[in-house]
C-alpha positions as CSV (number, residue, x, y, z in Angstrom):
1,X,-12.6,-3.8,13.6
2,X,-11.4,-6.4,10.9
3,X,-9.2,-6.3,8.2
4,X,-9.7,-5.6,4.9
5,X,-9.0,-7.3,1.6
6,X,-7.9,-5.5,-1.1
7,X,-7.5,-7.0,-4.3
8,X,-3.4,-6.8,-5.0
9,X,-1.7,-9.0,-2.8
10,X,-0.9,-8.2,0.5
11,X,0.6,-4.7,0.5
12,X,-0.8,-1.7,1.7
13,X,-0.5,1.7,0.1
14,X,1.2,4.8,2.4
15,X,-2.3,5.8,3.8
16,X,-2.9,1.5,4.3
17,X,-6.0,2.0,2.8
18,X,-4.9,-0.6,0.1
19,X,-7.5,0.6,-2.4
20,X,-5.3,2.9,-4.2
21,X,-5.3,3.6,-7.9
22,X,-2.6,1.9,-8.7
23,X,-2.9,-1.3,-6.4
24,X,-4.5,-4.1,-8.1
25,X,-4.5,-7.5,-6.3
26,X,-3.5,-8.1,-3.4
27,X,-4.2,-8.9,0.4
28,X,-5.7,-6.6,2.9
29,X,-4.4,-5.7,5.9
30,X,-4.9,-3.5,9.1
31,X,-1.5,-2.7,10.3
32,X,-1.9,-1.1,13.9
33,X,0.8,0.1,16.4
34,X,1.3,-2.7,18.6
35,X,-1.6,-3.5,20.9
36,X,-1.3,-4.0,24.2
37,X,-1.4,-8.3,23.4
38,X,-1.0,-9.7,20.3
39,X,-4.0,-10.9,19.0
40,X,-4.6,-13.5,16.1
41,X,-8.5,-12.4,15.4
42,X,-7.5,-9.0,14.5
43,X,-5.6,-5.8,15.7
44,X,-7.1,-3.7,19.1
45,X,-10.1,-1.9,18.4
46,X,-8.4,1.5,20.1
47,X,-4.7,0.9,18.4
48,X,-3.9,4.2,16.4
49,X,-3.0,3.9,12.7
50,X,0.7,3.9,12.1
51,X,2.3,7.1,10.3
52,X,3.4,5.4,6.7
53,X,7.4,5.4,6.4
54,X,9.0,8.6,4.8
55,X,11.9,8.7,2.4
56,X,14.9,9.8,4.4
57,X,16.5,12.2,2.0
58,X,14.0,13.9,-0.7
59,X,15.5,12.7,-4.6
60,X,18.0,14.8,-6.3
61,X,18.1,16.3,-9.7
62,X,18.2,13.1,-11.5
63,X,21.3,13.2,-14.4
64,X,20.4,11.6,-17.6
65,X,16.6,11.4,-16.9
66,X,13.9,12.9,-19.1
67,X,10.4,13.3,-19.0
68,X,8.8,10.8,-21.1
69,X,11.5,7.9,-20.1
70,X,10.4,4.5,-20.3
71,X,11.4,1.2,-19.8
72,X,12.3,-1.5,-21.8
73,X,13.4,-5.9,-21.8
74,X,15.5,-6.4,-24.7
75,X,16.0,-10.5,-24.8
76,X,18.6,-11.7,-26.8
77,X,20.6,-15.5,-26.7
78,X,23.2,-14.7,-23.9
79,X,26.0,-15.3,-26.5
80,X,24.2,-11.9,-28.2
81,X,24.1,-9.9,-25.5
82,X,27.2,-7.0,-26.5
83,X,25.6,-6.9,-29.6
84,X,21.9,-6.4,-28.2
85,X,23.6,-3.5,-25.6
86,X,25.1,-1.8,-28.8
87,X,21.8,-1.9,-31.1
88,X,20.0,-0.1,-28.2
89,X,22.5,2.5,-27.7
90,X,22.8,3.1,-31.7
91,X,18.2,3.3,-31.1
92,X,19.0,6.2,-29.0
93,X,18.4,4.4,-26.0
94,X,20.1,3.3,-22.8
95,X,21.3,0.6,-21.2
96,X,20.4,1.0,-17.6
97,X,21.2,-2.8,-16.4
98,X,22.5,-5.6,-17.9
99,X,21.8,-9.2,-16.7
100,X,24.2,-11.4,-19.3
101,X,23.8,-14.9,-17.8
102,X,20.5,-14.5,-19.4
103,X,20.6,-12.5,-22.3
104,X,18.2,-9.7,-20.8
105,X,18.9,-5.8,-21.2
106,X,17.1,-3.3,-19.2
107,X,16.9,-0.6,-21.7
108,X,15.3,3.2,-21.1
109,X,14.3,5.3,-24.0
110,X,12.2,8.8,-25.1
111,X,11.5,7.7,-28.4
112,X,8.1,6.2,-29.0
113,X,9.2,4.1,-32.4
114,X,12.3,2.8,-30.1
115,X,10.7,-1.3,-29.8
116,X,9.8,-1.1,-33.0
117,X,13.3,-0.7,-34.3
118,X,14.7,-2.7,-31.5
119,X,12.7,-6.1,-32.7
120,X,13.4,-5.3,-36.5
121,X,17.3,-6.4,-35.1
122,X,19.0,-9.9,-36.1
123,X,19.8,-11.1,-33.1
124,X,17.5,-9.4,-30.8
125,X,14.5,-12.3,-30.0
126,X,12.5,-10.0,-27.8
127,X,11.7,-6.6,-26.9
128,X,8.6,-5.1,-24.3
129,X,8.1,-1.8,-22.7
130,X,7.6,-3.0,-18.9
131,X,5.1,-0.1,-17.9
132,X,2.6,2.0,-19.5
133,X,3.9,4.6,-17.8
134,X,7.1,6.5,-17.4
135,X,10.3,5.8,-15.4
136,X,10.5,8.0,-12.2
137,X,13.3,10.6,-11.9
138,X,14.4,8.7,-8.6
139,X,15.3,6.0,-10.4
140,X,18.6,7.8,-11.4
141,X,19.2,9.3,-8.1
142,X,17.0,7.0,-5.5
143,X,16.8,8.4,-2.1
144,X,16.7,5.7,0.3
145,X,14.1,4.7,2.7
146,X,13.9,5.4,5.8
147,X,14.8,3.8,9.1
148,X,12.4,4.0,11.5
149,X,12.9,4.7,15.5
150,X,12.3,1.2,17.2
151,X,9.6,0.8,19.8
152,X,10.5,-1.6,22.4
153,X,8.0,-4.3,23.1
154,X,6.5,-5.5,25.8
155,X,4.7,-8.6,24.1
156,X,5.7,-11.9,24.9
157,X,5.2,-14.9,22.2
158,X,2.1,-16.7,22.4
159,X,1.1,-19.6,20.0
160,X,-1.0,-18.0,17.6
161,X,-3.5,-19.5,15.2
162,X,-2.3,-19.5,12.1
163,X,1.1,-21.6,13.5
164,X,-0.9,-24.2,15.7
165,X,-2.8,-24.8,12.5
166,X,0.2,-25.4,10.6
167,X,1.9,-27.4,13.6
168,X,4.8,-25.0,13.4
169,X,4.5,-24.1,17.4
170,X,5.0,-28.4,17.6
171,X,7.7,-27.9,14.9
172,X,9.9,-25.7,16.9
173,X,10.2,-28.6,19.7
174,X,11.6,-30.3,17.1
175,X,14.0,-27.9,14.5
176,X,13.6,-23.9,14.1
177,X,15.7,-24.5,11.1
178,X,19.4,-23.8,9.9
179,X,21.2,-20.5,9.9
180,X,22.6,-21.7,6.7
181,X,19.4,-21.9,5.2
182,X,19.0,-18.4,3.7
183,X,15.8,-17.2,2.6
184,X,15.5,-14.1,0.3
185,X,12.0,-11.6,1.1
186,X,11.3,-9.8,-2.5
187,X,8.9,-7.5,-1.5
188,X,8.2,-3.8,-0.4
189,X,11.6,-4.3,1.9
190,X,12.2,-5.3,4.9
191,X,13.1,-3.5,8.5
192,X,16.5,-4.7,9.3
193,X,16.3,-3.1,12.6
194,X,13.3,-4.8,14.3
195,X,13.3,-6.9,17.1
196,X,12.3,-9.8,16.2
197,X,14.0,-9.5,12.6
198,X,17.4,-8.2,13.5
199,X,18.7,-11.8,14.8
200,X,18.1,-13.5,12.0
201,X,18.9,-10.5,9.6
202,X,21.4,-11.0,6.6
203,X,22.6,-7.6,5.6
204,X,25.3,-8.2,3.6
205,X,22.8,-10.5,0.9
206,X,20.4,-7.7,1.2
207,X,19.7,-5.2,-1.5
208,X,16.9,-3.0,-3.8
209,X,16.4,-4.1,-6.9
210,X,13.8,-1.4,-7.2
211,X,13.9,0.3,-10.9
212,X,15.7,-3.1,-11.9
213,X,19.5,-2.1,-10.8
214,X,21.3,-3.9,-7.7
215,X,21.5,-0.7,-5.1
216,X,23.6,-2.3,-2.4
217,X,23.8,1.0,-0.1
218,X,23.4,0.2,3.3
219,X,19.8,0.5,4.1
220,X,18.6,0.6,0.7
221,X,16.7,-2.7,0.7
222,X,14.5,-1.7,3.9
223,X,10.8,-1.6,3.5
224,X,9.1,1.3,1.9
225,X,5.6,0.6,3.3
226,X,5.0,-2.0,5.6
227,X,4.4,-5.2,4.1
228,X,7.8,-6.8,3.6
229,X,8.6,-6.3,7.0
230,X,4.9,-8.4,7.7
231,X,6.2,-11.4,5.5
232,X,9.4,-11.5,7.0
233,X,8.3,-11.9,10.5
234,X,5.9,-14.6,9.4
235,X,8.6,-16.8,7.5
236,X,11.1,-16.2,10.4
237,X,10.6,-13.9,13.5
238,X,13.1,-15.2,15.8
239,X,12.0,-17.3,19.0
240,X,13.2,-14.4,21.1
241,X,10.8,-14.3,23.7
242,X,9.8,-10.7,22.2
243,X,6.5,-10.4,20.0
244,X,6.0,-13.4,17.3
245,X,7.3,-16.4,16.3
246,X,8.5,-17.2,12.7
247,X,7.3,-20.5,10.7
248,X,11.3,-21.0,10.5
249,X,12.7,-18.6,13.4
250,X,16.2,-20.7,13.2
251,X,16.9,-20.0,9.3
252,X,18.5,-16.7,8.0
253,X,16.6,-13.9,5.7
254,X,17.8,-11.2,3.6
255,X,15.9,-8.5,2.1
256,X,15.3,-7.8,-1.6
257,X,13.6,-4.9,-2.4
258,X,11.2,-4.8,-6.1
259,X,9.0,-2.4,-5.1
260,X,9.5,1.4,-6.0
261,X,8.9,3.7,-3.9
262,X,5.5,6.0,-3.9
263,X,3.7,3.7,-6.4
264,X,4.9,0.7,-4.5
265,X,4.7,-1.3,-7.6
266,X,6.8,-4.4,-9.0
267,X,8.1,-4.4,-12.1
268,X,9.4,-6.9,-14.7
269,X,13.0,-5.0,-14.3
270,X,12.7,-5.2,-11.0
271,X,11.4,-9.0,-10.4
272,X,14.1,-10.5,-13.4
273,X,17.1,-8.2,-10.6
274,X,15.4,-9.8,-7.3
275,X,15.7,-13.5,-9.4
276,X,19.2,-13.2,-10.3
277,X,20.4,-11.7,-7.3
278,X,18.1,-14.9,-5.1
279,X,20.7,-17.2,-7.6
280,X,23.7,-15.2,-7.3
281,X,23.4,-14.7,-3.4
282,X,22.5,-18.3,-2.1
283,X,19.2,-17.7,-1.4
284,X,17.6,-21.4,-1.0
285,X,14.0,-20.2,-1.2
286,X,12.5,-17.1,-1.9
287,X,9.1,-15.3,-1.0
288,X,6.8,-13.6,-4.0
289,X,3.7,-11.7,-2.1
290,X,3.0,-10.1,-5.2
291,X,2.6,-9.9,-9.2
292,X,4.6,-8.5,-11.9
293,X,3.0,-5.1,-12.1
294,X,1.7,-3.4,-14.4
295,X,-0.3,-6.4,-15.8
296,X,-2.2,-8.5,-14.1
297,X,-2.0,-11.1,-16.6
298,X,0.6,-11.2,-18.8
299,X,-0.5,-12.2,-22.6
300,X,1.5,-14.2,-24.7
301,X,-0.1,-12.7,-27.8
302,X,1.1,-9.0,-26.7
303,X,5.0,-8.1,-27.9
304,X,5.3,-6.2,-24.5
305,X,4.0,-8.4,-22.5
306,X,5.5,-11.9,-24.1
307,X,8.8,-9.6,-23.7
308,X,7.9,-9.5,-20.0
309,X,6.9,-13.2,-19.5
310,X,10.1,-14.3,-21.1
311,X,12.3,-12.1,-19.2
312,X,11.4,-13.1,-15.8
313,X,10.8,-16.8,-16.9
314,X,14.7,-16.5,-17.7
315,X,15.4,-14.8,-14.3
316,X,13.4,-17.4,-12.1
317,X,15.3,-20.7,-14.6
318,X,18.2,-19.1,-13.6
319,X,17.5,-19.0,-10.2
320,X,16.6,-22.1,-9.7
321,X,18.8,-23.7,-11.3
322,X,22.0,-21.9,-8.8
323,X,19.3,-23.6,-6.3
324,X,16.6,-21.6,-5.2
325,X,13.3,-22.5,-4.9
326,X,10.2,-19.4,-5.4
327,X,7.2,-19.3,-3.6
328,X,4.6,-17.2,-4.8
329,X,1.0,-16.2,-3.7
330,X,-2.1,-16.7,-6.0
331,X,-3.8,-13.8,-5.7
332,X,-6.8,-12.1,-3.7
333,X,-9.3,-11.1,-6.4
334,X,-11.5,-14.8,-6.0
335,X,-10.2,-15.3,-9.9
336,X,-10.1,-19.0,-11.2
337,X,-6.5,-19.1,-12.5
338,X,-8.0,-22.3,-14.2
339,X,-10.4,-20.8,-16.3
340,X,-9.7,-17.3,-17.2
341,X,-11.9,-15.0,-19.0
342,X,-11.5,-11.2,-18.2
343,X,-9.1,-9.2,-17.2
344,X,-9.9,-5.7,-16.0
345,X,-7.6,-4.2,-13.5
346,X,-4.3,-3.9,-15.9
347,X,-2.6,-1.8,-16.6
348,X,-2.6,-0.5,-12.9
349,X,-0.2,2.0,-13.6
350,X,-2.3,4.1,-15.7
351,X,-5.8,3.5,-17.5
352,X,-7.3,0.2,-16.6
353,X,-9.4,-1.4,-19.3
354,X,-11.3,-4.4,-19.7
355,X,-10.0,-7.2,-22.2
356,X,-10.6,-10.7,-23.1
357,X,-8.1,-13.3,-22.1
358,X,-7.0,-16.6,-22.0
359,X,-5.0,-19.3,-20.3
360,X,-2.3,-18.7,-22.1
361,X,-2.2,-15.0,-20.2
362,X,0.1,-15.2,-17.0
363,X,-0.3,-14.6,-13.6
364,X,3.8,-13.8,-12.7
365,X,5.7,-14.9,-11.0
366,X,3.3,-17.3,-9.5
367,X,2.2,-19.1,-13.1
368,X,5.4,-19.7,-14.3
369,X,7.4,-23.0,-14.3
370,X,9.1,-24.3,-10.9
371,X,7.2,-21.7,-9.1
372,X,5.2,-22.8,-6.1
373,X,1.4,-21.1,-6.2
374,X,-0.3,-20.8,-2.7
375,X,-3.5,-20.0,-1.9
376,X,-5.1,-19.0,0.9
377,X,-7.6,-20.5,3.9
378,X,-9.3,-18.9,6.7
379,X,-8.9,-20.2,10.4
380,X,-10.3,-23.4,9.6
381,X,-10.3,-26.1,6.8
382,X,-12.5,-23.0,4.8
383,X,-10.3,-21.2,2.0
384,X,-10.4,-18.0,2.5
385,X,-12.9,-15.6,0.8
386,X,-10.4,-13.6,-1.4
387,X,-8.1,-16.2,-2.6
388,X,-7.5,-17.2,-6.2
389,X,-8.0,-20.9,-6.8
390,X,-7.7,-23.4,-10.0
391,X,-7.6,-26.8,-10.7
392,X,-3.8,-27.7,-11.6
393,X,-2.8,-24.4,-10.6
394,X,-2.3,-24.1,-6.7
395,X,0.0,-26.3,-5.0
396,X,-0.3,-25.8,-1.2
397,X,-2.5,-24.1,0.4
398,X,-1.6,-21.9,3.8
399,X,-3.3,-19.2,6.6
400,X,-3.7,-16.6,5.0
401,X,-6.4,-14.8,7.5
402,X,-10.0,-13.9,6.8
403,X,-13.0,-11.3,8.0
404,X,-11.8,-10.6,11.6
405,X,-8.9,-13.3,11.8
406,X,-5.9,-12.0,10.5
407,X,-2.0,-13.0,10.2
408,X,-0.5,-11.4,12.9
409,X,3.1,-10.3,12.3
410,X,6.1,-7.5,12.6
411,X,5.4,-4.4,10.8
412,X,8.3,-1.4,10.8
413,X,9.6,0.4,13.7
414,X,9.3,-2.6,16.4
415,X,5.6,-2.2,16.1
416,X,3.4,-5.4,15.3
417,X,-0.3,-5.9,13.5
418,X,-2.3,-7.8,11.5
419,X,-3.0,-8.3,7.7
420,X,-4.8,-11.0,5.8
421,X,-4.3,-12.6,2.0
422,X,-2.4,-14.6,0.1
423,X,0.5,-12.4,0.3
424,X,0.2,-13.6,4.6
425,X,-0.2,-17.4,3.1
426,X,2.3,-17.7,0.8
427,X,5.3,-16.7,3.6
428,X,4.0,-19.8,5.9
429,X,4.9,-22.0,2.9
430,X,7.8,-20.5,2.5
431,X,8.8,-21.3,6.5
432,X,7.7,-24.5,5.6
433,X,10.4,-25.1,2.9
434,X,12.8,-23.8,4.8
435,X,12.3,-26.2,7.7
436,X,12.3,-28.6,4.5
437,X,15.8,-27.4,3.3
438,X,17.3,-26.9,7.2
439,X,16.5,-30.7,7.7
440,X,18.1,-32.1,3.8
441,X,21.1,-29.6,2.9
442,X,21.4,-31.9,-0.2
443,X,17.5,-31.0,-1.5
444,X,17.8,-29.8,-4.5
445,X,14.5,-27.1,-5.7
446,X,12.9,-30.2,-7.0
447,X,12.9,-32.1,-4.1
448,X,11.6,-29.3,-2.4
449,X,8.7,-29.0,-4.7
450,X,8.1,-32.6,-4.4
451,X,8.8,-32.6,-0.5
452,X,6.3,-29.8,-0.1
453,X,3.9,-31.8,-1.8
454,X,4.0,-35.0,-0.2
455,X,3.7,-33.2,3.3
456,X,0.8,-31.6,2.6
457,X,-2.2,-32.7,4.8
458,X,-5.3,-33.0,2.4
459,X,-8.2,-30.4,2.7
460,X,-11.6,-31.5,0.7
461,X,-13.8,-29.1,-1.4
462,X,-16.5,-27.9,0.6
463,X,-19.9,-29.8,-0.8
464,X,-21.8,-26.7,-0.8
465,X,-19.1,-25.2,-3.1
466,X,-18.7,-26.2,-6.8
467,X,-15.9,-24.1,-7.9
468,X,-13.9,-26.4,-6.2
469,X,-13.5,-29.3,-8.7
470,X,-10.8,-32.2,-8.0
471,X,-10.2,-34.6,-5.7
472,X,-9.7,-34.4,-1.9
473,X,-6.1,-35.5,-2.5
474,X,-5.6,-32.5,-4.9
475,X,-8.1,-30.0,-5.6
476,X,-8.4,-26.3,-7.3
477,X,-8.7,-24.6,-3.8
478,X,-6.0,-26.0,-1.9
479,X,-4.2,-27.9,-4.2
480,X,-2.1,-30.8,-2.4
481,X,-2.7,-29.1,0.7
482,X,-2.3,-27.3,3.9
483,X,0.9,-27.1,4.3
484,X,2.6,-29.4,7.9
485,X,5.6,-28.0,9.3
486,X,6.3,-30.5,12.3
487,X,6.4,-33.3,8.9
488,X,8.5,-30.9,7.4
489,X,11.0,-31.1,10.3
490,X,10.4,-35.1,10.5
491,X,8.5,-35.1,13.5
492,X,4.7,-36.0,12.3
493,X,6.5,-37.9,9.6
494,X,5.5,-41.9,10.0
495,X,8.4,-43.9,9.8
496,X,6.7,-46.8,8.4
497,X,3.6,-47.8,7.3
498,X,0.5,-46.2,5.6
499,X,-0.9,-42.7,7.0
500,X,-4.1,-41.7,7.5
501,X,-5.8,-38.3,8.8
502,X,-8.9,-36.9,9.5
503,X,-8.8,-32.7,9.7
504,X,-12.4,-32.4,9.9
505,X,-13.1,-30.2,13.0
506,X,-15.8,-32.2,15.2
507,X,-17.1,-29.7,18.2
508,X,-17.3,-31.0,21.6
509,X,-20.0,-30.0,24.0
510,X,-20.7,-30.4,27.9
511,X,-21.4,-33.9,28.7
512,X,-21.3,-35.1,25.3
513,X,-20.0,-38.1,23.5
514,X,-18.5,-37.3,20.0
515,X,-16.8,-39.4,17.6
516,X,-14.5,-38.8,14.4
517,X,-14.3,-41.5,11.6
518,X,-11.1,-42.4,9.4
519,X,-11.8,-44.8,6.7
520,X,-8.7,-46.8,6.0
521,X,-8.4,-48.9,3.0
522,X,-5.3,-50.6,1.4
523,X,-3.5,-51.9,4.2
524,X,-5.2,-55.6,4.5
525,X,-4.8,-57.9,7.5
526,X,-4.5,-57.4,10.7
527,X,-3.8,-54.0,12.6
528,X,-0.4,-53.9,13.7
529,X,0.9,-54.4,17.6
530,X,2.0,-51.0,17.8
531,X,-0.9,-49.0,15.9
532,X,0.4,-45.1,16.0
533,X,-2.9,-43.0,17.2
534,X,-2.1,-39.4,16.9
535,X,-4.4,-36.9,18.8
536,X,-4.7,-33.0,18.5
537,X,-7.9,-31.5,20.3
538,X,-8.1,-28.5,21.5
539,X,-10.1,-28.2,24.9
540,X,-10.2,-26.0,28.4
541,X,-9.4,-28.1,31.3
542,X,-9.0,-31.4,29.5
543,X,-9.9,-33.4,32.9
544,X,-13.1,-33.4,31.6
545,X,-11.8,-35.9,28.9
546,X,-12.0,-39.3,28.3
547,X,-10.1,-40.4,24.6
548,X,-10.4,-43.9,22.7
549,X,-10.4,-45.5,20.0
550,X,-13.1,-47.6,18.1
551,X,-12.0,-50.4,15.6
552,X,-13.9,-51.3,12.9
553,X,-15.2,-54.3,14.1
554,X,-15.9,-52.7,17.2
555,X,-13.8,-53.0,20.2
556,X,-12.8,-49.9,22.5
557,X,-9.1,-49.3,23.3
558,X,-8.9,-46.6,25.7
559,X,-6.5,-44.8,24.8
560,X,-6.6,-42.1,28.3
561,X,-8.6,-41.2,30.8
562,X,-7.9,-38.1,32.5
563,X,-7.4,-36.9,35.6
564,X,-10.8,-34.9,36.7
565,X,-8.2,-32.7,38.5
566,X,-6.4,-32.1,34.9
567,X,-6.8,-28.4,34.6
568,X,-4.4,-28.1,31.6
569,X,-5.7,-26.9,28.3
570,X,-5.4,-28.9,25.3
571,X,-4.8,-32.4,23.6
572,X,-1.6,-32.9,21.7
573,X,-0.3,-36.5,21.6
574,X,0.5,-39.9,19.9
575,X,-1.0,-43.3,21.5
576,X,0.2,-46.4,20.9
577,X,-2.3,-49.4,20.4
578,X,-2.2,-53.0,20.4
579,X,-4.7,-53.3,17.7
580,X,-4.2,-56.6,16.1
581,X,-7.4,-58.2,17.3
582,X,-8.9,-56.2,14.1
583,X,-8.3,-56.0,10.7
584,X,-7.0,-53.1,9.6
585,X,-9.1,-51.5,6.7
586,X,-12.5,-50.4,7.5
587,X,-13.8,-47.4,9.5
588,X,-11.9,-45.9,12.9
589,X,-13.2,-43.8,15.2
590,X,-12.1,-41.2,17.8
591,X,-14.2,-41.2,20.6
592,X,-14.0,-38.2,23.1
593,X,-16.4,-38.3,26.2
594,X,-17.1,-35.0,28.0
595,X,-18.1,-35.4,31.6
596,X,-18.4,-32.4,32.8
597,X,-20.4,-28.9,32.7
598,X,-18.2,-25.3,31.8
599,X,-15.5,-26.5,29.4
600,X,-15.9,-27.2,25.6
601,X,-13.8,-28.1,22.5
602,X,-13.1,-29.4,19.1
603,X,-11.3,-32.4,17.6
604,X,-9.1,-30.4,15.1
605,X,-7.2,-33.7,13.8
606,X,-6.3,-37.2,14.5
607,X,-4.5,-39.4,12.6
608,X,-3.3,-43.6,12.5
609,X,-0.1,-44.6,11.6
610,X,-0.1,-48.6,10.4
């Protein structure tokens, strides 16, 4: 059985079906009780599907609600902002939040005609209805969520793909990151009370923003459906022994809840209170597995939905500049972000209809200023199926899962399964920047950006596959990108020199000779005394092996040949050559020499460090 991909990102409705009305865009997933191993290609065939989380009190008669309440963003200069709380009040509406760094009002109203009068204001710059539909009565009285009975597990960690192809599981030899590196999870919530989330589990920064008010009971911020709790583990499942492994199992999370209950939809309110409390609460980076609901795209041209852009552009400036970095995924729904055209799954909280759009229409968070997009790649170099892409739009590029290989992660109750999309990518990266921040307290969001960049290992377009348009150092599928987190923590980081890497798997068969080139150019003269040959295959009993490396004018260093008694699996180490009897530009080559019947492998990278 394999996952699915739905079109929002990442999150699965109550039933998990992830195809319901109101969910647009986002990743798939096949949440399962935990099997009886955890499994990186997919959930066990016979696992039964999980019960989806009840509330644990039903709401109460909700004071000051009405039926046909709706929600407002009244934007105003910061300096305006008692005056822009008084004109809605004297509109007949309400003010049911108030963010005053920013000069944003989250305003409810009955009255049809109420933005209309609100935007004929001096003073008031802004004003959008944030849904086409109306405000639930739970946002007056909101019940909170439940929290589940743990299962105990008997899994034990296990290297799983999608952190081997990251080099997190190399990584962790190195750093697991800083407990004063806190990372903030805006999502569907997050399960506090999990094993492999409690250790790492900052309570007292944890809240739901949900409806777009700070609700900082205790246990309001856990997850109301099951994909929060799925991110969290992958940015930072502690190394416990129990389950999974986080990218950054050393660094600290804290749960933000933006999605409502029931509909399980994210808001502007709710995104523009999850951004101010990430600024307010010290959260160095945060995690965006979703987008601003009810529009897919946001449209400039649109008073509601310029309203909307502007709100949570102000929310996300403001939170970056108390320090935190956002980290966003780009979407399941193939879409060029680059080049768009159509739009016709908004709004997803009532009617969709199709319209003609622009690049000037937003994607948000993930389009907007400072925000790091991520897309999405299969086990592999391949991206994967569902993800968005566009030239000048993605950043980094991550696992996200595809067709039977999923993200394996924690899901509520102590239980463990898999999902796939970019809503499983986009926490890697996240990891990633943590490891980033744990190693350079003094990085600022910038030099995260920038840092995130620069480690990036370079994927090409596919040649078969002209969407992809760009360069192989930076191109509209996977922007700068996969992401490297033993660089992050310094330890595949050459200390001098010029690096150069080849990720091109090569397969190695029984009694076979294989070779994988790196063309170097730019470095001039001689190879150095102490060329750096760094060497990841992945192979059954590596005493099969013999490694070396070709020069380009020829001569073989050999570089090991091991033991025919070697039963280990696997090939994950750095040579060192004496390789000045060459020059150094041309083309190098790995060559691997199978002698032996029964065990085969690939070459998943190799690199030379001058």
């Amino acid at each position: 059985m394999s996952p699915l991909i739905s079109r929002r990102f990442g999150r699965p409705t109550a039933a998990f079906a992830l195809l319901a009305a109101a969910a647009l865009a986002a990743p798939a997933t096949l949440a399962t009780a935990a099997p009886a191993a955890p499994s990186g290609a997919g959930p066990a065939a016979a696992a039964p599907a999980p019960q989806a989380p009840a509330a644990a009190t039903a709401p109460r008669a909700a004071a000051g609600w009405a039926a046909g309440t709706r929600a407002y963003l009244v934007i105003s200069a910061p300096a305006d902002i008692a005056a822009a709380k008084a004109a809605v009040t004297a509109n007949g509406g309400t003010v049911f939040a108030s963010y005053d760094a920013i000069g944003v009002v989250v305003a409810h109203a009955t009255a049809t005609g109420f933005a209309a009068a609100l935007r004929a204001v001096p003073g008031i710059q802004q004003v959008g209805a944030t849904r086409t539909s109306d405000v639930p009565a739970d946002a007056y009285n909101p019940a909170l969520p439940a929290n589940p009975a743990q299962s105990a597990t008997t899994l034990t960690e296990t290297n799983r793909w999608d952190m081997t192809q990251i080099k997190a599981d190399q990584a962790w030899a190195v750093s697991t990151g800083s407990p004063t590196v806190k990372v903030g999870v805006l999502d569907t919530g997050v399960d506090d009370q999990h094993q492999d989330l409690a250790p790492n589990f900052d309570a007292a920064d944890s809240v739901s923003c949900a409806y777009g008010k700070p609700d900082t009971r205790t246990g309001a911020w856990r997850d109301v459906d099951t994909h929060g709790t799925h991110v969290a583990g992958t940015i930072a499942a502690a190394k416990n022994g129990k389950g999974v492994i986080g990218v950054a199992p050393g660094v600290t999370i804290a749960s933000v809840r933006i999605a409502e209950p029931s509909s399980t939809l994210f808001f502007a309110e709710n995104t523009v209170c999850g951004f101010v409390w990430a600024g307010d609460h010290g959260f160095k980076v945060t995690n965006n597995s979703y987008y601003t609901d009810p529009w897919q795209f946001n449209c400039p041209d649109n008073a509601d939905q310029a309203a909307i852009i502007e709100g949570v552009r102000r929310a996300q400036e403001y939170a970056e500049g108390k320090g935190s970095l956002q980290v966003a995924a780009a979407g399941n729904s193939t879409y060029d972000l680059a080049n768009k055209t159509t739009d016709s799954d908004s709004p997803n909280d009532s009617t969709k209809v199709t319209r003609t759009i622009t690049n000037a229409c937003l994607d948000i968070p993930t389009e907007l200023p400072g925000v790091v997009t991520v897309s999405a790649m299969a086990s592999g170099t391949a991206k994967a199926s569902y993800s968005n892409y566009g030239r000048g739009v993605i950043d980094v590029a991550a696992p996200g899962g595809d067709g039977a290989t999923g993200v394996y992660s924690t899901l509520p109750g102590g239980k463990y399964g898999t999902k796939s999309g970019t809503s499983m990518a986009s926490p890697h990266v996240t990891g990633v920047a943590a490891l980033i921040a744990s190693a350079n307290p003094a990085f600022t969001p910038a030099d995260l950006r920038a840092r995130l960049a620069t480690q990036a290992n370079d994927v090409a377009c596919p040649a078969s596959d002209s969407r992809c348009t760009g360069t192989t150092a930076n191109n509209a599928f996977f922007g700068e990108g996969q992401v490297d987190a033993l660089k992050a923590v310094g330890g595949g980081t050459p200390p001098t020199g010029k690096y150069f890497e080849n990720q091109t798997d090569v397969a190695i068969a029984d009694n076979a000779t294989v070779e994988s080139p790196i063309a170097v150019t730019g470095v001039g003269g001689s190879a150095p005394p102490a060329l750096k040959v760094g060497v990841d295959i992945k192979h059954t009993y590596r005493g099969d092996l013999v490694l070396s490396l070709v020069a380009p004018n020829g001569t073989v260093f050999l570089l090991e040949d091991f033991a025919n008694g070697d039963s280990a699996d696997n090939v994950a180490k750095t040579y060192t050559v004496n390789a000045s009897a060459s020059q150094a530009d041309g083309t190098w080559k790995l060559r691997v020499k199978d002698g032996a019947s029964g065990d085969t492998g690939t070459i998943d990278a190799w690199n030379l460090t001058f």
